[in-house]
SEGU-622161 format. One record per residue (C-alpha): residue number from 1; residue in three letters; x, y, z. Coordinates in nm, 4 decimals, decimal comma. Example, Ala and Ser with C-alpha at 12.3 -4.5 7.8 and 13.67 -1.06 7.14 Angstrom:
residues 2
SITE  seq  type         u         v         w
SITE    1   ALA    1,2300   -0,4500    0,7800
SITE    2   SER    1,3670   -0,1060    0,7140
end
This chain:
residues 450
SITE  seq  type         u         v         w
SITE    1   UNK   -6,1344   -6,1284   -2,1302
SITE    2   UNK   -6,1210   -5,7343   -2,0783
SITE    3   UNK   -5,7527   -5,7165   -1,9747
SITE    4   UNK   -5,6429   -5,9175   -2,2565
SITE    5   UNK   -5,6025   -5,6131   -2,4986
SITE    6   UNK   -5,4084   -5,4371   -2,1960
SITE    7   UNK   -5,1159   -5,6468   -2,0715
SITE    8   UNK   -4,9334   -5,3350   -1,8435
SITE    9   UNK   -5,1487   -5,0493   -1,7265
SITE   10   UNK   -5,1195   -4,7641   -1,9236
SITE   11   UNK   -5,0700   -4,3895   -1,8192
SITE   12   UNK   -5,4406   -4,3273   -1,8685
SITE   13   UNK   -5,5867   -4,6024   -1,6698
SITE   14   UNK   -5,3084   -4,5200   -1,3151
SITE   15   UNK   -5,4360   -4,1265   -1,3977
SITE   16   UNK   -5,8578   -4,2517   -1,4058
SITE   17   UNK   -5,7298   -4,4060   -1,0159
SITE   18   UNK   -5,6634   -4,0534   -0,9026
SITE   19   UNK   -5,9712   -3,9115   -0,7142
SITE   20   UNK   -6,0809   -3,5527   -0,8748
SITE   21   UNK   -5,8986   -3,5997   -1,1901
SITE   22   UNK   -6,0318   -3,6455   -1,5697
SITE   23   UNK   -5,8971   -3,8690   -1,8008
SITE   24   UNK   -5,7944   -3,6074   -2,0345
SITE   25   UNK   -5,5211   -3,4864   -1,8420
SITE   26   UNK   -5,3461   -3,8170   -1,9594
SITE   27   UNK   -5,3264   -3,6819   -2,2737
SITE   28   UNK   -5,1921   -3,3366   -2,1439
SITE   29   UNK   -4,8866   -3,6439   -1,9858
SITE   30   UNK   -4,8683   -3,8183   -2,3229
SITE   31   UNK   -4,8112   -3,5113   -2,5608
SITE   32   UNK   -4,5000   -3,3936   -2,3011
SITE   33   UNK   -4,3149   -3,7047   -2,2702
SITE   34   UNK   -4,0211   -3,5473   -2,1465
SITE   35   UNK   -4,1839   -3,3771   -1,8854
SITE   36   UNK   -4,3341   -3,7756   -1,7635
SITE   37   UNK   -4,0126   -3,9064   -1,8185
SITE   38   UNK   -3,8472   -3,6933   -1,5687
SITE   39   UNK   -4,0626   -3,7536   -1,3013
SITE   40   UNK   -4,1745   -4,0365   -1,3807
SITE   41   UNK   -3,8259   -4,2288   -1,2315
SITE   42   UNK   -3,9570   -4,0758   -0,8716
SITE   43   UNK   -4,1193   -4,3291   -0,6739
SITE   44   UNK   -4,4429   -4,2499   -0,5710
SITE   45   UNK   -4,5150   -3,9947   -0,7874
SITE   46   UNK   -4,7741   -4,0258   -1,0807
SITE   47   UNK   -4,6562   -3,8243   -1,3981
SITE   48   UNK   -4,9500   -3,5713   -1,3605
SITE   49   UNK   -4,7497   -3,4897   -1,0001
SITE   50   UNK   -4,4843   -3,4128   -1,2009
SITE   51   UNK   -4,6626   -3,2154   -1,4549
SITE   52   UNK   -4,8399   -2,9930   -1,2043
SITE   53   UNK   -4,4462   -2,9729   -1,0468
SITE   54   UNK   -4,3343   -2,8710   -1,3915
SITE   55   UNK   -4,5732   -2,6073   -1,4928
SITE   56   UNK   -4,7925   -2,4788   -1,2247
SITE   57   UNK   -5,0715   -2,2780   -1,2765
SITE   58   UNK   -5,2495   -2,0763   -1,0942
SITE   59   UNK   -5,5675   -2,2413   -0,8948
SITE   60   UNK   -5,6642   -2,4408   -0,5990
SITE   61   UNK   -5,3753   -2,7144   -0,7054
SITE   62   UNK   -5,0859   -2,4838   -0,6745
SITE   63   UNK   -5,1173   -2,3917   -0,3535
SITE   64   UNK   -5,0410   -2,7482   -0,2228
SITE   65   UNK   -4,7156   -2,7670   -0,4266
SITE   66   UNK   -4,5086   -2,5924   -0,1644
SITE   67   UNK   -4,6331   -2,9114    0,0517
SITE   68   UNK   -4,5437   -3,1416   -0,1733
SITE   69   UNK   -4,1823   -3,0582   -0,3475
SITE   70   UNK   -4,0309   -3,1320    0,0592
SITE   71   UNK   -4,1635   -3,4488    0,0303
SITE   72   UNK   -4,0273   -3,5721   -0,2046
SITE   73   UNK   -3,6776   -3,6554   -0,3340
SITE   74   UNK   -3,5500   -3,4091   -0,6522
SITE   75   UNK   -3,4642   -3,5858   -0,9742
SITE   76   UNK   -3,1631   -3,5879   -1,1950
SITE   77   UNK   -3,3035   -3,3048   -1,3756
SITE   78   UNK   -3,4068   -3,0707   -1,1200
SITE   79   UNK   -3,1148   -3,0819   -0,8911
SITE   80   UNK   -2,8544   -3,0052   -1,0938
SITE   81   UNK   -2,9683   -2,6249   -1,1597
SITE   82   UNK   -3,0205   -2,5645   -0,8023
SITE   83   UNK   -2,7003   -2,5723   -0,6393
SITE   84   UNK   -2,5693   -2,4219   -0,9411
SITE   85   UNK   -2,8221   -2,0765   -0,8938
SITE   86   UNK   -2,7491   -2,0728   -0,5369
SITE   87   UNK   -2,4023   -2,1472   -0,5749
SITE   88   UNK   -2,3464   -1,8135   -0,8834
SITE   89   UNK   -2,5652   -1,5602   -0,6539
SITE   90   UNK   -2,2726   -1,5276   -0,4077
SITE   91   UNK   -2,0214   -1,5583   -0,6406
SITE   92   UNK   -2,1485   -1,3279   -0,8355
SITE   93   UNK   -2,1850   -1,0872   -0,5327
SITE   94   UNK   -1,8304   -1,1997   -0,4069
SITE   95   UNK   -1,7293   -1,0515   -0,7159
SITE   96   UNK   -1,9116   -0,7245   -0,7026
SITE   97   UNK   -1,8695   -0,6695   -0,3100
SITE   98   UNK   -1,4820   -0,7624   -0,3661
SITE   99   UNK   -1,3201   -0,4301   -0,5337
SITE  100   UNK   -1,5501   -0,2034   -0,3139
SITE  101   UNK   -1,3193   -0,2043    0,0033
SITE  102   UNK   -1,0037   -0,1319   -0,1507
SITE  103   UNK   -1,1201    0,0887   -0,4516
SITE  104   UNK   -1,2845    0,3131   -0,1304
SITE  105   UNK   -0,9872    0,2261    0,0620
SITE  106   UNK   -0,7584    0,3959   -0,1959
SITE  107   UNK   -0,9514    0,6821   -0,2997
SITE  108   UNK   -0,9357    0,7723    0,0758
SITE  109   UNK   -0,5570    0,6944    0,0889
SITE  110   UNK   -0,5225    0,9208   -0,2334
SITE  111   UNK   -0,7044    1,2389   -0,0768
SITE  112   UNK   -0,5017    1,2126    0,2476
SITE  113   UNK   -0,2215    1,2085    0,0215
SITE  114   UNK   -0,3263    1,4868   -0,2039
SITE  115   UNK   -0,4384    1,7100    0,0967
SITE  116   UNK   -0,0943    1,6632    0,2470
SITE  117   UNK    0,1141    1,7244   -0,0572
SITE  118   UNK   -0,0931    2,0420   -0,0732
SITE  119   UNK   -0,0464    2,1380    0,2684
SITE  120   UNK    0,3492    2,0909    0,2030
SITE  121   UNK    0,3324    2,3146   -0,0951
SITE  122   UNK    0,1703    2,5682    0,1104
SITE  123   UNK    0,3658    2,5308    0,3569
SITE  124   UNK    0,6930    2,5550    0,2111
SITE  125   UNK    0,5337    2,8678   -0,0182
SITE  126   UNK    0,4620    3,0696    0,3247
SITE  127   UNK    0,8197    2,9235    0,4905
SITE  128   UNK    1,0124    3,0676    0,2054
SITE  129   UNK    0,8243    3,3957    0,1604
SITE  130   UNK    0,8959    3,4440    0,4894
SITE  131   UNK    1,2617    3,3040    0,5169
SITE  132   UNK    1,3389    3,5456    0,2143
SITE  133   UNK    1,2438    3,8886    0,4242
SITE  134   UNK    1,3170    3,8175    0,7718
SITE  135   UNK    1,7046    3,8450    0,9079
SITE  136   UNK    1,9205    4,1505    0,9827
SITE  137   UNK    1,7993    4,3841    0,7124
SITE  138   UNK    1,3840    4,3463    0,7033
SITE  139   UNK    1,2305    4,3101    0,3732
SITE  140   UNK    0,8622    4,3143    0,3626
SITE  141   UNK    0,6706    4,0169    0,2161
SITE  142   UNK    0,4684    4,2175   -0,0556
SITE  143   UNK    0,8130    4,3833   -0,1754
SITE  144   UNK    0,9498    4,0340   -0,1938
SITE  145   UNK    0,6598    3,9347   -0,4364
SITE  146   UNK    0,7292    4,2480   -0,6320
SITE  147   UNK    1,1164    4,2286   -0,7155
SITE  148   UNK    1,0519    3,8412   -0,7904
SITE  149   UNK    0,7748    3,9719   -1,0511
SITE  150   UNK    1,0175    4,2633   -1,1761
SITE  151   UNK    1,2988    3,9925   -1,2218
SITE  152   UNK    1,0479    3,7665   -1,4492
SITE  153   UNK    0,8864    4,0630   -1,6346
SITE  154   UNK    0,5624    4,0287   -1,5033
SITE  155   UNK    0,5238    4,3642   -1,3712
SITE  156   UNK    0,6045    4,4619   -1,0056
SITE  157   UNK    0,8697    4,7016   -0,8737
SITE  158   UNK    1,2543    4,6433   -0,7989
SITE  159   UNK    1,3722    4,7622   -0,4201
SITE  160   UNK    1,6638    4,9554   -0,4082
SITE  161   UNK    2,0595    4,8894   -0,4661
SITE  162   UNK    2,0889    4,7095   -0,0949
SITE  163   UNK    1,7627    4,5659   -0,0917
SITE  164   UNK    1,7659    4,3493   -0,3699
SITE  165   UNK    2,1220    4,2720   -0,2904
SITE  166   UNK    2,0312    4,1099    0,0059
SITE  167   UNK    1,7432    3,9246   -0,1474
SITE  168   UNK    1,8976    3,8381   -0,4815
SITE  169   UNK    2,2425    3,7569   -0,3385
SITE  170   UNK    2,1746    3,6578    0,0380
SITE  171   UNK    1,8575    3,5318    0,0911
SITE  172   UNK    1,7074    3,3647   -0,1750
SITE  173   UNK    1,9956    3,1422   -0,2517
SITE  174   UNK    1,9874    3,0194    0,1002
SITE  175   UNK    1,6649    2,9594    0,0717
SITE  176   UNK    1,7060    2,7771   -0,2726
SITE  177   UNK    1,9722    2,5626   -0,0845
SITE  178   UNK    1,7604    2,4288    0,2182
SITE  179   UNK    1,4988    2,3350   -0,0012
SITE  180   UNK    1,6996    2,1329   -0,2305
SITE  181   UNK    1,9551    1,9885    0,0790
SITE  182   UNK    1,6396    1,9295    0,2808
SITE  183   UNK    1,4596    1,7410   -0,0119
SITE  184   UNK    1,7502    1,5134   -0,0495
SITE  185   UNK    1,7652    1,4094    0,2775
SITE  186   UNK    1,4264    1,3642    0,2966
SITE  187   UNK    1,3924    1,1507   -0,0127
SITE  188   UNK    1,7111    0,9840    0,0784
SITE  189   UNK    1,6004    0,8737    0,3874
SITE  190   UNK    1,2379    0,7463    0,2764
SITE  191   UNK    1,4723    0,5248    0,0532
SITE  192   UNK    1,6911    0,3849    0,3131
SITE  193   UNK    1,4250    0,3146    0,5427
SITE  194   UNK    1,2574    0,0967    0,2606
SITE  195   UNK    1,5246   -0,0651    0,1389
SITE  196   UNK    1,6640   -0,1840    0,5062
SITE  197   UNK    1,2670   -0,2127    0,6060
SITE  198   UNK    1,3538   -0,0566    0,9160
SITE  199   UNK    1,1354    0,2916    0,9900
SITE  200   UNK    1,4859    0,3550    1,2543
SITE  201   UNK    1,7116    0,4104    0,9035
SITE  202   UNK    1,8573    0,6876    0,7921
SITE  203   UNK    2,1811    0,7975    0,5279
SITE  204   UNK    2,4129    0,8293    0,8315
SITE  205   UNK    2,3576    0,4443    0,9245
SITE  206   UNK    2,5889    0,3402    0,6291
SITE  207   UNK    2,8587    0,6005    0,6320
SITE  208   UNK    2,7651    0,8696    0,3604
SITE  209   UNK    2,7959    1,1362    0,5616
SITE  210   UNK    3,0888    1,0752    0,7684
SITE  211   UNK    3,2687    0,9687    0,4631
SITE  212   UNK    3,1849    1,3396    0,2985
SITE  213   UNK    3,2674    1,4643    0,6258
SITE  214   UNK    3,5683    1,2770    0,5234
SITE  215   UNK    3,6592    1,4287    0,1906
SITE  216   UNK    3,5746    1,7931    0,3127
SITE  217   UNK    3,7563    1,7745    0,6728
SITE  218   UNK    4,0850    1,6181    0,4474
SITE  219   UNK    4,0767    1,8682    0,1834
SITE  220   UNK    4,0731    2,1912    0,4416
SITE  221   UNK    4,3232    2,0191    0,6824
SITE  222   UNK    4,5749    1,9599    0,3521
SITE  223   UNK    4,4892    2,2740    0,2159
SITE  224   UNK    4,3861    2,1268   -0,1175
SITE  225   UNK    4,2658    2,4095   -0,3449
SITE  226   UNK    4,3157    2,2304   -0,7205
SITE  227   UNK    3,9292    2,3560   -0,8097
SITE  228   UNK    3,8964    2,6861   -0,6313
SITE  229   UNK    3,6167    2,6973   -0,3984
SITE  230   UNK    3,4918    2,3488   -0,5695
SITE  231   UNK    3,7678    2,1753   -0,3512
SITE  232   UNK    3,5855    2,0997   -0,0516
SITE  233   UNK    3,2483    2,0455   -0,2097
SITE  234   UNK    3,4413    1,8415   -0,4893
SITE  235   UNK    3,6257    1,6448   -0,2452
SITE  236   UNK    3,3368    1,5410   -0,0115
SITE  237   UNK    3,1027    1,4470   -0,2721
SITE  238   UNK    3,3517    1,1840   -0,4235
SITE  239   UNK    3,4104    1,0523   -0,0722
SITE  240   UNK    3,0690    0,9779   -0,0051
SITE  241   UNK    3,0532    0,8116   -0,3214
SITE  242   UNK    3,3529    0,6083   -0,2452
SITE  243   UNK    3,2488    0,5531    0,1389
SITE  244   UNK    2,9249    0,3883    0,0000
SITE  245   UNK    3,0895    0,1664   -0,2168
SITE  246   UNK    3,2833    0,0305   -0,0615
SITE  247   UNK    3,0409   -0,0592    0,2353
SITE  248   UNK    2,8851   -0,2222   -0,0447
SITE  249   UNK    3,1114   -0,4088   -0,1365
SITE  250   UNK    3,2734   -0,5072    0,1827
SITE  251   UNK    2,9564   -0,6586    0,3376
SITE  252   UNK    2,8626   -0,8588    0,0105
SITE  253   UNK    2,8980   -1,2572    0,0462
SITE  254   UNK    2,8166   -1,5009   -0,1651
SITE  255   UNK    2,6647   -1,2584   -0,4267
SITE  256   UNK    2,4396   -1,1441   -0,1583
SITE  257   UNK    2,3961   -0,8268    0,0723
SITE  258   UNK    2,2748   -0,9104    0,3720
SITE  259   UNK    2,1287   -0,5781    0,5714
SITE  260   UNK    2,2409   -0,6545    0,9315
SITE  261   UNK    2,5989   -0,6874    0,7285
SITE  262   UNK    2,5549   -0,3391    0,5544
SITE  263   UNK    2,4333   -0,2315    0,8716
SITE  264   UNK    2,7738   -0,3205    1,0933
SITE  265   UNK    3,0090   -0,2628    0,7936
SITE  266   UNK    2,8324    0,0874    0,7886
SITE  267   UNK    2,9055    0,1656    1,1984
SITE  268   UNK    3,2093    0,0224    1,1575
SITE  269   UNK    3,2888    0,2800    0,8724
SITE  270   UNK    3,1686    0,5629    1,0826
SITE  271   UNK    3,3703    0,4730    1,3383
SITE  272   UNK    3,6916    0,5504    1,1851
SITE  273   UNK    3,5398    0,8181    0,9756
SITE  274   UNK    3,5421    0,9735    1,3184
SITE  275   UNK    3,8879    0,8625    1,3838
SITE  276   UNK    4,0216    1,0327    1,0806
SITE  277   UNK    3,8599    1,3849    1,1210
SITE  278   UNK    4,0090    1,3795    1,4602
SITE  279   UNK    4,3862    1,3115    1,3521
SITE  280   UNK    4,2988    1,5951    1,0686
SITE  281   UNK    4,1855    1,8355    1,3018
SITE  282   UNK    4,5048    1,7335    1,5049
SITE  283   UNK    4,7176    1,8389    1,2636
SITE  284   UNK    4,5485    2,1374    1,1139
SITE  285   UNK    4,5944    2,5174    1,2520
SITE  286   UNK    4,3320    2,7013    1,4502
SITE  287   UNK    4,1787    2,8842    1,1423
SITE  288   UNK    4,1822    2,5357    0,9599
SITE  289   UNK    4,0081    2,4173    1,2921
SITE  290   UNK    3,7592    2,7010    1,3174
SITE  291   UNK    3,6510    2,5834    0,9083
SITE  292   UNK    3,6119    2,2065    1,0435
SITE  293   UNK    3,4039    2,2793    1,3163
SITE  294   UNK    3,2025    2,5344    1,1373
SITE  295   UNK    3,1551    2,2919    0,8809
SITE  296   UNK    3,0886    1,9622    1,0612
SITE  297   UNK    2,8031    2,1675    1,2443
SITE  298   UNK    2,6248    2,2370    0,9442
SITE  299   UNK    2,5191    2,5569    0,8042
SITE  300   UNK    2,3864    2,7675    0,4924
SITE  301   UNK    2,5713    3,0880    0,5998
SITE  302   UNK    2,8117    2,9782    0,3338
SITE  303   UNK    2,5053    2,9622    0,0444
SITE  304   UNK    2,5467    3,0945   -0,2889
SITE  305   UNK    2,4370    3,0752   -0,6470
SITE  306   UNK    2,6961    2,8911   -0,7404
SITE  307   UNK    2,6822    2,6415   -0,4553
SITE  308   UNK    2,3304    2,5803   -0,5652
SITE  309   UNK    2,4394    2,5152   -0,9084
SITE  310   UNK    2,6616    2,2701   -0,7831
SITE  311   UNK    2,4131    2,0798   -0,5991
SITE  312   UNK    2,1348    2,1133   -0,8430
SITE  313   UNK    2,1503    1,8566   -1,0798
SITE  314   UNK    2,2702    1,5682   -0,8204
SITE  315   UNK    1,9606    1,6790   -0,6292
SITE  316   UNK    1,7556    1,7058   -0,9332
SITE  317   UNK    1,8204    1,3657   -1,0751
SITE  318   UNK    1,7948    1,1998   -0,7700
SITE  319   UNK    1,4778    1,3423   -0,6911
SITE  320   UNK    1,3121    1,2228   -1,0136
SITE  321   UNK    1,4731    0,9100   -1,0266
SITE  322   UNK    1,3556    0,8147   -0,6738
SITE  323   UNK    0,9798    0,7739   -0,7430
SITE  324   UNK    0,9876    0,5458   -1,0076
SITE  325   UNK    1,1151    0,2814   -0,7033
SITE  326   UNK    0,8441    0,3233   -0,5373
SITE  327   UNK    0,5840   -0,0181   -0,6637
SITE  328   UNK    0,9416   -0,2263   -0,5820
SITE  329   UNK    0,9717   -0,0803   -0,2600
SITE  330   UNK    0,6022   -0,1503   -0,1738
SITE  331   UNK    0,7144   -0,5128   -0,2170
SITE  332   UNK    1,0034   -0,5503   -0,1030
SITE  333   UNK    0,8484   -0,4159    0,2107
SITE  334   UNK    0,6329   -0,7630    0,1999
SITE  335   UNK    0,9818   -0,9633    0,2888
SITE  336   UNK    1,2608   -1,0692    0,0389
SITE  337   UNK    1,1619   -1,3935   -0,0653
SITE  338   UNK    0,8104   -1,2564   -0,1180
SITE  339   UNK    0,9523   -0,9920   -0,3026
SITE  340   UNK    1,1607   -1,2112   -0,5447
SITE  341   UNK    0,8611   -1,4328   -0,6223
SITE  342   UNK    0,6820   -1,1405   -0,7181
SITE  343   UNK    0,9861   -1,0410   -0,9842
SITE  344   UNK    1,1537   -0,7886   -0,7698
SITE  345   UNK    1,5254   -0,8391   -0,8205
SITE  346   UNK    1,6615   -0,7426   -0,4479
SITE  347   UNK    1,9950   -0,7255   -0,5447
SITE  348   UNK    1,9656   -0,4657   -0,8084
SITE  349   UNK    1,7214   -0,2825   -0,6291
SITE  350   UNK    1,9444   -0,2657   -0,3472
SITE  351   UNK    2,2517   -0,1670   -0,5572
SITE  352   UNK    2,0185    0,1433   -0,7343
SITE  353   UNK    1,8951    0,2698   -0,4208
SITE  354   UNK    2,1981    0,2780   -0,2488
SITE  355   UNK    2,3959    0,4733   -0,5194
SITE  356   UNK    2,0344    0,7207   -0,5742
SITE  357   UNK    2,1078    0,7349   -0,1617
SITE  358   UNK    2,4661    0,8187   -0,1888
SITE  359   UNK    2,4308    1,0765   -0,4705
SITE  360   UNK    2,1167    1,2627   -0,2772
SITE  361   UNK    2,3397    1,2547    0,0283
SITE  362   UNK    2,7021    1,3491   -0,0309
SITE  363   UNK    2,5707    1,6371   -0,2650
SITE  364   UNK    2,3679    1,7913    0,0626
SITE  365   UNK    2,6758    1,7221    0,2858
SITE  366   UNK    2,9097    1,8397    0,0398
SITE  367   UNK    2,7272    2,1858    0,0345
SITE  368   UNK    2,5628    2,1860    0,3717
SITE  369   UNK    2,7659    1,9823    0,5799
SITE  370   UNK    2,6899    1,7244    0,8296
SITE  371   UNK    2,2932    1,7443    0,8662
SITE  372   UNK    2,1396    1,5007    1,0764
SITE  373   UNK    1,7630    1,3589    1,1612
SITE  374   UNK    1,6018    1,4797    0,8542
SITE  375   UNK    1,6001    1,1245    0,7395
SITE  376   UNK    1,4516    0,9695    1,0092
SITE  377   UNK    1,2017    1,2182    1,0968
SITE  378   UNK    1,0953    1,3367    0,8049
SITE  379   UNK    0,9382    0,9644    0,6571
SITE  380   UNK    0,8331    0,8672    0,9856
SITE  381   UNK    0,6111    1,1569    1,0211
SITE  382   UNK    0,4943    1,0969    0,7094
SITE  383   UNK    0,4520    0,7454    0,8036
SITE  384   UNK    0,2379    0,7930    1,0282
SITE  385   UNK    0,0130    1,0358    0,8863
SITE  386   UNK   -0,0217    0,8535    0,5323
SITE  387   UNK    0,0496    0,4841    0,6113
SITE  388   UNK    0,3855    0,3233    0,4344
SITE  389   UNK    0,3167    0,3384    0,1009
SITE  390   UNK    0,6035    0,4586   -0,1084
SITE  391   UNK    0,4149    0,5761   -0,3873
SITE  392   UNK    0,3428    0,8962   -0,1634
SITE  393   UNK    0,6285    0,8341    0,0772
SITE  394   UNK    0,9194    0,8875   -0,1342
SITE  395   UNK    0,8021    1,2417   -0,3290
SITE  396   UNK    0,6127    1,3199    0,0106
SITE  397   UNK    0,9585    1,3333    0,1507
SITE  398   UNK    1,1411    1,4961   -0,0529
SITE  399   UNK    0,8499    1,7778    0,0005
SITE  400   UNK    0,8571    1,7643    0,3866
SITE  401   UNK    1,2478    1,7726    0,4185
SITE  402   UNK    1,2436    2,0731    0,2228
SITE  403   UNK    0,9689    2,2293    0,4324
SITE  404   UNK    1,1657    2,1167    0,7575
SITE  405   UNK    1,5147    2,2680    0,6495
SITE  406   UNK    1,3806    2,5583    0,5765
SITE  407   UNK    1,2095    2,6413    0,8836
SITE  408   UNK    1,5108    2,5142    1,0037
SITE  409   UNK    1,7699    2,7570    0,8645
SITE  410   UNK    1,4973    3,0188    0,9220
SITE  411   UNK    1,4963    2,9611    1,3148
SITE  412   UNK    1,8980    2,9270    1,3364
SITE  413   UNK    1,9079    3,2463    1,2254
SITE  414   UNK    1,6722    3,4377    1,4629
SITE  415   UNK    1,6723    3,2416    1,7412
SITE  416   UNK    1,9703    3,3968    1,8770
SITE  417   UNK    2,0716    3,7311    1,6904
SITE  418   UNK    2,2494    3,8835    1,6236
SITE  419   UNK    2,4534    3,5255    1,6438
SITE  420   UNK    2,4083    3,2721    1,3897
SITE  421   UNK    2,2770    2,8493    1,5565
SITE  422   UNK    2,4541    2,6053    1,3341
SITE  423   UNK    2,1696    2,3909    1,1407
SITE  424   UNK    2,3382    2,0687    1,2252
SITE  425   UNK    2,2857    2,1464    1,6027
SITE  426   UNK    1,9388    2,2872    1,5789
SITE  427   UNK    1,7914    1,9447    1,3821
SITE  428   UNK    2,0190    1,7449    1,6586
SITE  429   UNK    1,8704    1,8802    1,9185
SITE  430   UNK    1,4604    1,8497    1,7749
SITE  431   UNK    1,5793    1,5086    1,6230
SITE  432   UNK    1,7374    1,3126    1,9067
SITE  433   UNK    1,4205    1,3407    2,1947
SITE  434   UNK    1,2074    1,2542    1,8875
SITE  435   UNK    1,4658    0,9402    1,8325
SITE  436   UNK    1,4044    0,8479    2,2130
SITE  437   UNK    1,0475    0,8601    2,1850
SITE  438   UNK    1,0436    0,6298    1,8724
SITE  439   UNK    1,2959    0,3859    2,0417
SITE  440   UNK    1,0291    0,3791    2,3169
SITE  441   UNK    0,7255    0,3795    2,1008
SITE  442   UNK    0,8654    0,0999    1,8839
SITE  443   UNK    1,0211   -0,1638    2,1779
SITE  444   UNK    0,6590   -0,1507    2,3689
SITE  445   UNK    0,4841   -0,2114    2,0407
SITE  446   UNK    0,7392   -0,5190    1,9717
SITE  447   UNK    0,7101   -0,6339    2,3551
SITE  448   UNK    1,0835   -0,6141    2,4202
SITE  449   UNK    1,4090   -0,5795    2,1851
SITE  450   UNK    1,4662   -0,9808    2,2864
end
């Protein structure tokens, strides 16, 4: 009876079957059970197929195992780590490849912005070197440089007794006030364009400055004169501050602001700001008259070192205050529900803006009077050079309204000399075909206002 000792046949006997193999490389099987066991559940398949699988080595058999793994079906144990290598390689190059666009994205954004903002600085360096010696009486660049480093003790040489009376007294704080009237608008309308998301918005839309023009236009008509020669700038700052509130609060409902609300309560506003002025100018006398009309033009003839004093730290504050907006800006820009998901709360922001807004704009009217289209050119330009980010937007601004006003003021005083343009009338007329064009520019993007 041979098979009598062997019931089943063993590993060793199925592997002396195979053509070309020895029976020792059963016991190679036997001493790596696991190994067997794993490929042993594949039909078909003798555990030495499964070994050689397993742990190739190099030789005449290995070649053929690219031949054979196709034909056969993978086990539990070798097709779980599969998927899972080829399914980490392109995650873990999704994650690697993922930051690389907008990391190279920014960095580019970031040296646009930084070569602009240096091209402003320059700009504005050469615009008021040059504002401070050109006019009536001509004051050479290089002795401009050396009074302003006699006056901070760093050497240089003083010009005589009319000279630096014209600089010190004239010029420069004309210059000082464009820059810092100019920057407010600027910033201020950056800011208004965000928070309405509308690129067409500017400090005008809600009433600012015709309710300055207001408070300026009332206190020379009445002859008010309780603060000296603060009156007018006195009284047309508070009006602003009072126009914009109560636009506020008149087109609040329901806790909310809606901005097409703000929007019509802020031309409705204008609209008899416009009316008042005109019954004031009614009643006032012809050199009361001559003041109004002067004033509501717009001008720096009127600059001095007080008047900058007085517009200084409105200007100031809301100029530093201003940036710190900027992240909320970028999304509320993304829509208001977005916005509040995100933690933005639209109501406050709104509120803040409107008052930084109100204080950067009725201190520029209330010194410069009625100044219009820095707001909307200013960011637009910017806009479109940068992209809409506000974290270079808003301080970008504030940089090219100065630069802008003061180029301004420089060309409304030697455009026509000996005669003086007013400022207000100058920006008007560069502003309002540049309005035109972006009406244009923006219905054929949109396809129609419908």
């Amino acid at each position: 009876m041979p098979f009598s000792h062997n019931p089943a046949p063993s590993a060793s006997a199925e592997a002396d079957r195979i053509p070309g193999r020895s029976p020792q490389s059963s016991e190679h099987t036997a001493a790596a059970p696991s190994a067997a066991a794993g490929a042993g559940g594949v039909p078909g398949r003798s555990p030495q197929g499964a070994e050689r699988t397993t742990a190739p080595h190099s030789g005449p058999e290995n070649r053929s195992a690219p031949e054979e793994t196709p034909r056969r079906a993978p086990g539990p144990t070798e097709a779980t780590p599969a998927p899972a290598e080829a399914t980490a390689a392109p995650a873990a190059a999704a994650e690697q490849a993922e930051p690389v666009k907008p990391a190279a994205g920014e960095r580019r954004t970031g040296h646009r912005a930084l070569l602009l903002t240096l091209a402003l600085l320059a700009a504005l360096l050469l615009l008021a070197l040059l504002s401070a010696g050109t006019g009536a009486y001509r004051i050479p660049t290089a002795d401009v440089l050396a009074s302003a480093q006699h006056r901070l003790g760093l050497g240089g040489a003083p010009l005589d007794r009319v000279g630096e009376s014209v600089l010190w007294n004239v010029r420069l704080p004309r210059v000082v006030l464009a820059l810092l009237v100019g920057a407010g608008l600027g910033c201020a309308g950056a800011l208004m364009q965000g928070v309405f998301g509308n690129p067409l918005a500017e400090p005008g839309v809600i009433g600012i400055s015709a309710g300055a023009a207001v408070g300026a236009v009332a206190a020379i008509g009445l002859g008010l004169s309780f603060l000296g020669n603060w009156t007018v700038t006195a009284c047309a700052f508070v009006a602003g501050l009072v126009t914009v509130s109560a636009v506020y609060l008149l087109s609040r409902n329901g806790g909310k602001t809606e901005v097409v609300t703000l929007i019509l309560t802020g031309i409705a506003v204008n609209a008899f700001a416009g009316a008042l002025i005109g019954l004031f100018v009614f009643f006032a006398d012809s050199g009361q008259v001559n003041q109004i009309a002067f004033w509501q033009l717009g001008s720096l003839a009127q600059a001095t070192w007080p008047k900058v004093l007085a517009v200084l730290p409105c200007a100031v504050a809301g100029l530093l205050v201003a940036p710190f907006y900027a992240r909320r800006l970028d999304l509320l820009s993304l829509g208001e529900r977005p916005a509040r998901h995100l933690g933005v709360d639209v109501e406050r922001l709104r509120l803040a803006l409107i008052l930084v807004v109100a204080l950067l704009t009725a201190a520029a009217v209330a010194v410069a009077g009625v100044i219009t289209f820095i707001g909307l050119l200013v960011p637009h330009l910017l806009r479109m050079a940068n992209g809409p980010g506000h974290r270079f937007l808003v301080p970008g601004s504030a940089l090219a309204g100065a630069v802008v006003l003061v180029a301004g003021d420089l060309a409304a005083r030697t455009l026509a000399q000996p005669a003086e343009l007013p400022l207000g009338v100058l920006t008007a007329l560069i502003g309002s075909p540049f309005f035109f064009w972006l009406l244009r520019r923006t219905r054929r993007k949109q396809g129609g206002w419908a």
